[in-house]
ZALO-184960 format. One record per residue (C-alpha): x, y, z; residue in one letter; residue number from 1. Coordinates in pm, 1 decimal, always signed. Layout:
N
+----------+----------+----------+------+-----+
!        X !        Y !        Z ! code ! pos !
+----------+----------+----------+------+-----+
!        X !        Y !        Z !    A ! NUM !
...
+----------+----------+----------+------+-----+
END
This chain:
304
+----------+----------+----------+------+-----+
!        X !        Y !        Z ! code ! pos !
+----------+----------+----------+------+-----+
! +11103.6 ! +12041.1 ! +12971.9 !    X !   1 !
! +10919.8 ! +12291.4 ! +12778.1 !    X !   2 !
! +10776.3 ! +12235.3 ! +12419.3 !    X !   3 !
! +11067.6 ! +12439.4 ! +12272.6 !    X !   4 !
! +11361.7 ! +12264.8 ! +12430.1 !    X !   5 !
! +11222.4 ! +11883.5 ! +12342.1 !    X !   6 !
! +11140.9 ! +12080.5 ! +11973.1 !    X !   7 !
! +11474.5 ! +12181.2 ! +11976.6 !    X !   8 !
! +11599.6 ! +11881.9 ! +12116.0 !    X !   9 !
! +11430.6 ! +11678.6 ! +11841.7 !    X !  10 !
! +11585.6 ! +11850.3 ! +11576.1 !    X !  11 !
! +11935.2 ! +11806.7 ! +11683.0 !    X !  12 !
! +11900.6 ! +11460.8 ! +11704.3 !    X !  13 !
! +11745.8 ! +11460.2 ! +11358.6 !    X !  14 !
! +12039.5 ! +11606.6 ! +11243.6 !    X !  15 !
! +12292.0 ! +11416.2 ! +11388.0 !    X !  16 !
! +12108.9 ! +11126.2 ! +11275.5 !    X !  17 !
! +12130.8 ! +11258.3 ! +10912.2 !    X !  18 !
! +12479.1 ! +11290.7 ! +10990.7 !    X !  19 !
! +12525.3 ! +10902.9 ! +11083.4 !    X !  20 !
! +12302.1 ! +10785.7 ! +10768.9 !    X !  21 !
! +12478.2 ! +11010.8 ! +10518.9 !    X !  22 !
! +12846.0 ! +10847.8 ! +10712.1 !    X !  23 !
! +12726.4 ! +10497.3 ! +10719.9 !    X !  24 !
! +12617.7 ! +10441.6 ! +10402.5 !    X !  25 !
! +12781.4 ! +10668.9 ! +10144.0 !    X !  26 !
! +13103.4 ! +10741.9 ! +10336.6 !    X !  27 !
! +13193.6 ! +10373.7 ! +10347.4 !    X !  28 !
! +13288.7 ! +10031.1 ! +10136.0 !    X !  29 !
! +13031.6 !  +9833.1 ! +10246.8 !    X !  30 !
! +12728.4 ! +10079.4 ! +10272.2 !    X !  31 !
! +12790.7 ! +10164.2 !  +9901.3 !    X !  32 !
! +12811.0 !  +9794.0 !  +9796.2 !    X !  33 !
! +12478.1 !  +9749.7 !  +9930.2 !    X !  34 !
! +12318.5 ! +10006.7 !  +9832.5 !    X !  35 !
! +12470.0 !  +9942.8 !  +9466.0 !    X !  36 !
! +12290.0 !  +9601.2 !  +9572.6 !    X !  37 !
! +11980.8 !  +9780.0 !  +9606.8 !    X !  38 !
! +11984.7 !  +9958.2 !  +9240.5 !    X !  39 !
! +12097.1 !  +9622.9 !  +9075.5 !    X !  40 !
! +11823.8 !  +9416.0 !  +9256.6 !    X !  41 !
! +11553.9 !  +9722.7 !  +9152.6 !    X !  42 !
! +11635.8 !  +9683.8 !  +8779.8 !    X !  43 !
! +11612.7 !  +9290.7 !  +8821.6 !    X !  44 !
! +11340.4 !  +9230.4 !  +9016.4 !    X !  45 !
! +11119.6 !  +9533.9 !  +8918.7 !    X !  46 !
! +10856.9 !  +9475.2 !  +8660.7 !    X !  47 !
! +10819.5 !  +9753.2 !  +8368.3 !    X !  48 !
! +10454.9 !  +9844.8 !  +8481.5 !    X !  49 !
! +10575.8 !  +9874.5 !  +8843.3 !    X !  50 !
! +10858.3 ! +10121.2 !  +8725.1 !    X !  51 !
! +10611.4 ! +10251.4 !  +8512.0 !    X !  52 !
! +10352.8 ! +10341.8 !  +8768.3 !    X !  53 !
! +10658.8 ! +10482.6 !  +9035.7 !    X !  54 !
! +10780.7 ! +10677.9 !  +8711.1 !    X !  55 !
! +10420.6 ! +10834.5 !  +8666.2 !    X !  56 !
! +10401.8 ! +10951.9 !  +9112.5 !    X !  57 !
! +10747.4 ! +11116.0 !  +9102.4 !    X !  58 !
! +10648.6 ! +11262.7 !  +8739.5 !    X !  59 !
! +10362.4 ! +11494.1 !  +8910.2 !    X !  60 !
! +10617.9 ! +11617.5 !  +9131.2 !    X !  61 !
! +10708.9 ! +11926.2 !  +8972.9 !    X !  62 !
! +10776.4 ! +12301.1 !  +9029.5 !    X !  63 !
! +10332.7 ! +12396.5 !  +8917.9 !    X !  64 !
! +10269.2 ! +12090.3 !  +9156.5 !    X !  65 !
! +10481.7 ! +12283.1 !  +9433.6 !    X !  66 !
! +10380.5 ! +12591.4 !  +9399.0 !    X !  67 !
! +10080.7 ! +12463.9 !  +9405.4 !    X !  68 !
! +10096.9 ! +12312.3 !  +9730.3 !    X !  69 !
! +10271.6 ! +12614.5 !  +9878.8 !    X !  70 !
! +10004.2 ! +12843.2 !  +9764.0 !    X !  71 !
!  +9755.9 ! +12645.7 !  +9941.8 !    X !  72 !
!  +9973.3 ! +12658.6 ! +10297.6 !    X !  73 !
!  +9939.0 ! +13029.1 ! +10219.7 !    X !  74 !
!  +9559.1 ! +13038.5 ! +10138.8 !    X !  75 !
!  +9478.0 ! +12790.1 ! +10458.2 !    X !  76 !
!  +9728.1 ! +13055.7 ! +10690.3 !    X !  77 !
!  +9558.3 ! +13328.1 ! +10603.1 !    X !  78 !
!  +9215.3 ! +13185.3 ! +10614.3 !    X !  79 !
!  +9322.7 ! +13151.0 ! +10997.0 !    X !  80 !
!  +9498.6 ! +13455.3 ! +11048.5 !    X !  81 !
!  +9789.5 ! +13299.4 ! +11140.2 !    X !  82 !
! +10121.6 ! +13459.5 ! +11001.7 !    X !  83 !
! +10347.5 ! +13332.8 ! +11209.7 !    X !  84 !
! +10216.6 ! +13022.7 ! +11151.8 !    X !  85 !
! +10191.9 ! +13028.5 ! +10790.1 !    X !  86 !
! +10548.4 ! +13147.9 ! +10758.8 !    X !  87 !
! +10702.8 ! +12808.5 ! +10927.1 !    X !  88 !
! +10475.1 ! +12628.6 ! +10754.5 !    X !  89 !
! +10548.7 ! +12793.3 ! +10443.6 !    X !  90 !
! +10951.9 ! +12766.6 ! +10573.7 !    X !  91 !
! +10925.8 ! +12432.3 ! +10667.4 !    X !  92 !
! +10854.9 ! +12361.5 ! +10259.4 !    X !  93 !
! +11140.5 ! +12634.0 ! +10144.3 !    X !  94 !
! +11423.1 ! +12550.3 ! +10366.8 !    X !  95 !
! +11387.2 ! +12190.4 ! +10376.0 !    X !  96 !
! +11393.8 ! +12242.7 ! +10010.0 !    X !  97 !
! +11683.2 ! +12462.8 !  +9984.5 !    X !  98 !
! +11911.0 ! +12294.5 ! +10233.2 !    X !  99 !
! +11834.2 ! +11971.5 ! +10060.4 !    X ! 100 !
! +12001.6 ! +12088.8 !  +9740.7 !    X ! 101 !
! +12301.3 ! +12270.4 !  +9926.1 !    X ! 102 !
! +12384.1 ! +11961.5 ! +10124.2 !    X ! 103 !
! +12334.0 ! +11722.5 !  +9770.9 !    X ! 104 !
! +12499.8 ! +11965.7 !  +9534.3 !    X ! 105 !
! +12790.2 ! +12154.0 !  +9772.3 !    X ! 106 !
! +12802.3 ! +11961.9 ! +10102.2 !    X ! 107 !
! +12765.6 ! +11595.8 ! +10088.8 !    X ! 108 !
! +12947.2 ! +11426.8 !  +9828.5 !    X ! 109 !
! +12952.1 ! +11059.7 !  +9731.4 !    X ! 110 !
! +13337.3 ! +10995.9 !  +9650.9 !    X ! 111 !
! +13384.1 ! +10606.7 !  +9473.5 !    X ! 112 !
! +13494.3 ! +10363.2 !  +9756.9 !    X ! 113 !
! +13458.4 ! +10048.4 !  +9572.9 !    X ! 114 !
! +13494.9 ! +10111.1 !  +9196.8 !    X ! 115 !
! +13150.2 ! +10111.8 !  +9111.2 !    X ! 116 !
! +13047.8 ! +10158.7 !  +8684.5 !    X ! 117 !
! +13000.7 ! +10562.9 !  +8645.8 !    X ! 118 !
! +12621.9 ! +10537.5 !  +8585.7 !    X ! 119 !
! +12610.8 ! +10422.5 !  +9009.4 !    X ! 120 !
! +12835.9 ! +10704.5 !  +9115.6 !    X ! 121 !
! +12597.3 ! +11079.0 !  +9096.6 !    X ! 122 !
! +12533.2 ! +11190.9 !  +9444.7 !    X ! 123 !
! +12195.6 ! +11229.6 !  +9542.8 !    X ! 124 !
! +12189.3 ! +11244.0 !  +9898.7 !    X ! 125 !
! +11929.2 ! +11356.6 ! +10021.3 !    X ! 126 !
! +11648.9 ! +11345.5 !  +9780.1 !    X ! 127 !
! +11480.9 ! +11574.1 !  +9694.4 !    X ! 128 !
! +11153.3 ! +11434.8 !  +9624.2 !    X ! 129 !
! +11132.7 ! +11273.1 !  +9939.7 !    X ! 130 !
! +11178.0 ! +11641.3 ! +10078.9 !    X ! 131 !
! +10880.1 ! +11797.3 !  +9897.8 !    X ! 132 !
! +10649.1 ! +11523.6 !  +9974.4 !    X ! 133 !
! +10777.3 ! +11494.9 ! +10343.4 !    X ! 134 !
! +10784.5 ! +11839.6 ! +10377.9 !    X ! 135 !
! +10443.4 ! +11963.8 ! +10193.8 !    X ! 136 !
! +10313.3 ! +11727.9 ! +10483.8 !    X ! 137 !
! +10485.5 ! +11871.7 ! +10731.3 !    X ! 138 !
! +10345.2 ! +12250.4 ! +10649.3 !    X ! 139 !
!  +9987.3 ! +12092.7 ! +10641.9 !    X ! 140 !
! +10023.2 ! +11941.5 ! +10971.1 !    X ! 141 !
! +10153.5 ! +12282.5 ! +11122.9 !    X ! 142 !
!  +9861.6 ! +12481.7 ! +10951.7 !    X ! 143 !
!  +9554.5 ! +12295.2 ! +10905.4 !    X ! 144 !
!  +9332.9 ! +12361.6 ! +11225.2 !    X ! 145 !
!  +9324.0 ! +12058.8 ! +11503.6 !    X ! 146 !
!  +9049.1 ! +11926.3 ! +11438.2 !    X ! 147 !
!  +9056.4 ! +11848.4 ! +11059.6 !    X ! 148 !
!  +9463.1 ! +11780.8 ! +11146.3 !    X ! 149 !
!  +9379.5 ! +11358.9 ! +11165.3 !    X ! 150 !
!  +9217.0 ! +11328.8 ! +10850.9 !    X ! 151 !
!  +9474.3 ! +11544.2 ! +10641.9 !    X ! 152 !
!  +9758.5 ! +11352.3 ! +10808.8 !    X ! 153 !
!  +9554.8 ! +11035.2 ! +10759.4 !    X ! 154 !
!  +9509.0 ! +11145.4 ! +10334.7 !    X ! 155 !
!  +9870.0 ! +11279.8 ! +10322.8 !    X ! 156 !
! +10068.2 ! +11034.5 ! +10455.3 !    X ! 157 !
!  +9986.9 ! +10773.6 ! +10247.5 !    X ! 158 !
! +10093.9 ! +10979.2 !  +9978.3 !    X ! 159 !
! +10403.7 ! +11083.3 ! +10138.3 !    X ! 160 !
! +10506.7 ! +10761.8 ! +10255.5 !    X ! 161 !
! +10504.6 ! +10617.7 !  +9903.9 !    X ! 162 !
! +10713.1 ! +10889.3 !  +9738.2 !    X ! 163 !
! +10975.0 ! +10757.4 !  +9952.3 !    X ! 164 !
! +10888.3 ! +10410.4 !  +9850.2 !    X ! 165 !
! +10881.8 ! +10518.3 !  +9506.2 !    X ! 166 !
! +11229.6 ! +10702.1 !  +9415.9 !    X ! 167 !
! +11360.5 ! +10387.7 !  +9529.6 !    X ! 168 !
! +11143.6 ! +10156.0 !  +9311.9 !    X ! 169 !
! +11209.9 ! +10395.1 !  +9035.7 !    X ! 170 !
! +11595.9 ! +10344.5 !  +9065.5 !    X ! 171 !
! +11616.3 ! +10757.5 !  +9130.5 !    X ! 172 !
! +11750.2 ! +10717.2 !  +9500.0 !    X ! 173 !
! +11876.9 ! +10488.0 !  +9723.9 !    X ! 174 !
! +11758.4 ! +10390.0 ! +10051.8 !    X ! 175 !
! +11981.0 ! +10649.0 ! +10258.9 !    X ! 176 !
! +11871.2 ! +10934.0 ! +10056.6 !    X ! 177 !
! +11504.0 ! +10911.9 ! +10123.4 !    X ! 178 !
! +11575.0 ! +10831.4 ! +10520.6 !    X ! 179 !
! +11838.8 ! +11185.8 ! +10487.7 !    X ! 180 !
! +11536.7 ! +11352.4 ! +10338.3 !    X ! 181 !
! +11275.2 ! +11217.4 ! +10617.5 !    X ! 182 !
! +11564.0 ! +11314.9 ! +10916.4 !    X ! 183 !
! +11641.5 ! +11650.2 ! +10700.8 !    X ! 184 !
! +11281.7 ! +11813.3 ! +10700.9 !    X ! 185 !
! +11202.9 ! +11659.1 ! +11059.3 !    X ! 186 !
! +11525.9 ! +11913.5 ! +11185.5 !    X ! 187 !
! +11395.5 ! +12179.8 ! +10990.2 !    X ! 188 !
! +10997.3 ! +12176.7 ! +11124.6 !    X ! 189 !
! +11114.4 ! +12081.1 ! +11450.9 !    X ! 190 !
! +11340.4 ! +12421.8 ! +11459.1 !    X ! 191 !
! +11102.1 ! +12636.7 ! +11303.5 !    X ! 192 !
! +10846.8 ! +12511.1 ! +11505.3 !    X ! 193 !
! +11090.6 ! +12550.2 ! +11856.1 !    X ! 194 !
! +11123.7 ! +12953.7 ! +11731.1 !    X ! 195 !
! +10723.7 ! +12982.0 ! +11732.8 !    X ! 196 !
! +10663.1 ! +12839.0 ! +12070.4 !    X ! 197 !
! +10909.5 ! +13069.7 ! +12223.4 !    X ! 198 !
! +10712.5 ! +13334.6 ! +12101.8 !    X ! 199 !
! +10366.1 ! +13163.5 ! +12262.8 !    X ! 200 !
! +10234.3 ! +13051.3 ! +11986.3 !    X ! 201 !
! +10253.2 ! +12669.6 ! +12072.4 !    X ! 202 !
!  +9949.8 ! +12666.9 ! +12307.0 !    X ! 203 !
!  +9673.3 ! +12395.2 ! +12449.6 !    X ! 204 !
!  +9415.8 ! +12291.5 ! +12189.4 !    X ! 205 !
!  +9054.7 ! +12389.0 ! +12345.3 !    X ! 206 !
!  +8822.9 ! +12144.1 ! +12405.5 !    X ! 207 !
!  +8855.7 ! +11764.4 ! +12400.9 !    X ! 208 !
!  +9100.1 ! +11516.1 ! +12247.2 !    X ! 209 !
!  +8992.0 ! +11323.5 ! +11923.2 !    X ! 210 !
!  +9138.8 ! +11014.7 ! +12034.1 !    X ! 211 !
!  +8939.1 ! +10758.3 ! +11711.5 !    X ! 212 !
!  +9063.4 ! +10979.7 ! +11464.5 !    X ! 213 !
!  +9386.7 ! +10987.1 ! +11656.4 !    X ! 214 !
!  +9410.4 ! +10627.7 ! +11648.9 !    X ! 215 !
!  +9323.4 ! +10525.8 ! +11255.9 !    X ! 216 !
!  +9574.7 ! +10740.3 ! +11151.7 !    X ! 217 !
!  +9874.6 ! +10628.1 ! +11386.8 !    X ! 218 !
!  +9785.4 ! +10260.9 ! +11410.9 !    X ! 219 !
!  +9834.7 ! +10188.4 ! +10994.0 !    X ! 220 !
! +10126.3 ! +10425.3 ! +10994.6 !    X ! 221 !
! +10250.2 ! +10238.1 ! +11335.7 !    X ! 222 !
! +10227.7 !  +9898.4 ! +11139.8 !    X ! 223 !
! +10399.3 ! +10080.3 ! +10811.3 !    X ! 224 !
! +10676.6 ! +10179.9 ! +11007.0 !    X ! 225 !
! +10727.8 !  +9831.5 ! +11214.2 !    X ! 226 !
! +10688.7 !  +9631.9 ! +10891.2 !    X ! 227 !
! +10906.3 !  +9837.2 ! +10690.7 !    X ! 228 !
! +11169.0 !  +9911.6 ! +10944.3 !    X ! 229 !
! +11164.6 !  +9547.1 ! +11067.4 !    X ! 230 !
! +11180.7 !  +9332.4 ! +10772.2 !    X ! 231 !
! +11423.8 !  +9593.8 ! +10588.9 !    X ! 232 !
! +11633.5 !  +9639.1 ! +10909.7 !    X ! 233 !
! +11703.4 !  +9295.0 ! +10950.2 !    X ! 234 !
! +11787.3 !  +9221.3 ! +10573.7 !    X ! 235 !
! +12008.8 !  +9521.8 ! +10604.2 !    X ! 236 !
! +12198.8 !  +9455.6 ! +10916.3 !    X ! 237 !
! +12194.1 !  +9067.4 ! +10822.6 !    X ! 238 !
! +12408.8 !  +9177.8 ! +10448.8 !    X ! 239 !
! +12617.6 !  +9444.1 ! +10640.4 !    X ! 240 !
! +12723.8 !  +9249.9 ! +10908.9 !    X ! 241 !
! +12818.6 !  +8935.7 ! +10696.6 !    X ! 242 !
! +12604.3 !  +8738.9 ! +10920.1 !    X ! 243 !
! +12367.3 !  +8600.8 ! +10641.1 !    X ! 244 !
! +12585.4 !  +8666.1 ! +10286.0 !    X ! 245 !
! +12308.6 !  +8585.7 ! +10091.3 !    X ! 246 !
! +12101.2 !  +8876.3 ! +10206.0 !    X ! 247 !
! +12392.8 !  +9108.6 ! +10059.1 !    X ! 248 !
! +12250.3 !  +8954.1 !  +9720.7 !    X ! 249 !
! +12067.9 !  +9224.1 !  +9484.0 !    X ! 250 !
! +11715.8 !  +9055.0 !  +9514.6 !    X ! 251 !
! +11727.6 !  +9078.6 !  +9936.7 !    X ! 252 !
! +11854.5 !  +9371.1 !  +9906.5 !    X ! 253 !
! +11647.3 !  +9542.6 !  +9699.9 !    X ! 254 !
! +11336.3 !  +9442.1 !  +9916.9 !    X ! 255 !
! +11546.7 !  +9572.3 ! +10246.3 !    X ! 256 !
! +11607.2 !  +9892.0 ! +10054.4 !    X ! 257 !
! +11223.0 !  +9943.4 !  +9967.8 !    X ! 258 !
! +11097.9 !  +9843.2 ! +10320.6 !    X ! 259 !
! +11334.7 ! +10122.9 ! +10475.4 !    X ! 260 !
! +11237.3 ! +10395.6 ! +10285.8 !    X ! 261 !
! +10831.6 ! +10338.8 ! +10394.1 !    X ! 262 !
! +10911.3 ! +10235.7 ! +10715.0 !    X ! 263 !
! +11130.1 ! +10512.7 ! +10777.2 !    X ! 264 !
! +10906.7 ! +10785.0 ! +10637.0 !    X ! 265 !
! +10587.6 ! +10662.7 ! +10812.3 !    X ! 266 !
! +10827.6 ! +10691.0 ! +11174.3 !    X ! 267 !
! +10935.3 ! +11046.7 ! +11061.4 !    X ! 268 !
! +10560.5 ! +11128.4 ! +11009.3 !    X ! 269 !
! +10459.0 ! +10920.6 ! +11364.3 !    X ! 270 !
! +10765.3 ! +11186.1 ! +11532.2 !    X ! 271 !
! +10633.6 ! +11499.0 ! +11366.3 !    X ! 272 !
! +10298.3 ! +11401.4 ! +11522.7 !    X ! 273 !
! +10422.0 ! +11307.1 ! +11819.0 !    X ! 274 !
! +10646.9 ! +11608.9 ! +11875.0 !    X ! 275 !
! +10432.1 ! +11890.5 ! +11738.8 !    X ! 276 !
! +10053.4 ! +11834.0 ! +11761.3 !    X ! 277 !
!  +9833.3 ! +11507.8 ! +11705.2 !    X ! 278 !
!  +9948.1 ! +11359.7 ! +12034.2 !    X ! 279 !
! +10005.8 ! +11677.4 ! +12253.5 !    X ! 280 !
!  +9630.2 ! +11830.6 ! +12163.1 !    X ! 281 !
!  +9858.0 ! +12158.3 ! +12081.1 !    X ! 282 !
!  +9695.1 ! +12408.6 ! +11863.2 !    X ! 283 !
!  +9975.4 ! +12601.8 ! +11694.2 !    X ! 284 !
! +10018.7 ! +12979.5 ! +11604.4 !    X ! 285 !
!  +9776.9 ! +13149.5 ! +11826.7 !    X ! 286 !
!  +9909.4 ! +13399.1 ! +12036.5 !    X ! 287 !
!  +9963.1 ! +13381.1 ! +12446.1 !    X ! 288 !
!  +9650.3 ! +13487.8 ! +12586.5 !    X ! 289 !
!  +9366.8 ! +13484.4 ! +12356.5 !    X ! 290 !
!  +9026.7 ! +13341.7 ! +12469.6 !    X ! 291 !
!  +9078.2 ! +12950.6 ! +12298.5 !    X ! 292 !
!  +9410.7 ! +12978.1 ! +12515.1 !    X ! 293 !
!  +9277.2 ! +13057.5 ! +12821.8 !    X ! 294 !
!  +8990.5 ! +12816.6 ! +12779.3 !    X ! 295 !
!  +9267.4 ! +12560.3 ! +12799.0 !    X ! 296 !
!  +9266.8 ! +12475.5 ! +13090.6 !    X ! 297 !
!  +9532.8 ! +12470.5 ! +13365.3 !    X ! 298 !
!  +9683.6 ! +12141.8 ! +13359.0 !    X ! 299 !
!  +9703.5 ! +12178.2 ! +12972.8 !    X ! 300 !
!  +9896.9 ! +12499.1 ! +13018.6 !    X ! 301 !
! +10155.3 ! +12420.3 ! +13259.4 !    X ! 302 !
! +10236.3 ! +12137.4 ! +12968.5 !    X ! 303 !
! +10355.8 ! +12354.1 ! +12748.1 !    X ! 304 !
+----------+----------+----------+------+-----+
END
């Protein structure tokens, strides 16, 4: 299968797995009882300088601190003469962005199932913070050159990974809207990306693979997402499906709620790697034909 079909392919399933988040836990009785859990067990078990500190991350995430970051996709494109390039990158930020509040504000709403107080009941699915810092990492990914791609991931991730973390800590989002905002910019860089390699510009990386930097930046984000996804999947499934009642408690539930939304976004940032570049030794944006491509290699090229 060619790098645009499994690109493609990628981001439908992304989508429809949006789709199942957004209908299993904010379309039903007992995914909105837990997640109420969640809140209730944040403002109980939460210290003030924890909330404090989550308060102050999500704080420097603001329209300068955007633009910002969007201005230096731009600067970074253009550095490597890569328009096309710098354009999904650049649209990977914007429409992740944009779609984000459509789907929150138009699209997706949270009607009461279980008569929860009014202050439980805004809709904020997905969230939006969790789709700057997601997708600001996505764009640097796409743009930064292959061989400084490791260390930027490795820097950025950690970041990333704890905005999730943090709008839940902070009692600004539940669980399911930071794993809709991880599944939501994965679709959109996935399709953007899919439109630039069927124009050629998804080609073999020259010269060898960096497989040490390769490995310290997917081994800690491997054990992130196992940890996370593990211990909060269990408490999760163990509240939902009645099997352990006292893991529906706010305290449980609350720790199942923070372990999915850092396990989840480290996975999300272990598939964009594994899908567009780290993995595949892909450099992206240069045109069919030019002298790195050719240098390839055949086997390399038939890959893609």
């Amino acid at each position: 299968m060619r790098v645009s079909a499994r690109l493609a392919a990628a981001g439908c399933v992304s989508a429809g797995l949006g789709l199942l988040v957004y209908a299993g836990f904010v379309r039903t009785a007992a995914g909105q009882r837990w997640e109420n859990a969640v809140l209730a067990g944040r403002a109980r078990d939460e210290t003030p300088t924890a909330v404090h500190q989550a308060d102050r991350v999500l704080d420097h995430i603001t329209v300068m601190s955007l633009g910002s970051a969007v201005g230096v996709l731009v600067v970074i494109g253009v550095a490597r003469r890569r328009p096309a390039l710098t354009a999904v990158a650049v649209g990977t930020v914007a429409g992740s962005l944009a779609l984000s509040e459509v789907l929150k504000r138009q699209v997706l709403g949270r009607p009461d199932l279980v008569g929860a107080p009014p202050h439980l009941l805004h809709n904020s699915f997905p969230s939006g913070h969790t789709t700057i810092a997601m997708s600001v990492l996505s764009g640097l990914t796409l743009i930064v050159p292959y061989r400084l791609r490791a260390a930027v991931v490795g820097v950025c991730s950690l970041w990333a990974t704890g905005v999730g973390a943090y709008t839940v800590a902070a009692g600004w989002h539940r669980p399911s809207d930071t794993i809709g905002a991880d599944l939501l910019v994965l679709t959109v860089a996935c399709g953007l990306t899919a439109v630039l390699a069927r124009t050629g510009r998804v080609r073999p990386a020259p010269g060898h693979r960096h497989l040490v930097g390769s490995l310290l930046v997917v081994v800690p984000l491997v054990g992130v997402a196992v940890l996370g996804l593990g211990t909060g999947g269990l408490l999760a499934v163990g509240a939902l499906s009645h099997a352990v009642p006292a893991w529906s408690g706010p305290g449980p539930a609350y720790t199942a709620g923070h372990a999915l939304a850092a396990g989840f976004s480290a996975a999300s940032t272990l598939a964009l790697l594994t899908l567009l570049t780290l993995l595949r030794h892909c450099d992206l944006g240069r045109p069919r034909g030019s002298r790195e491509t050719r240098n390839a290699g055949p086997a390399h090229r038939r890959a893609l």
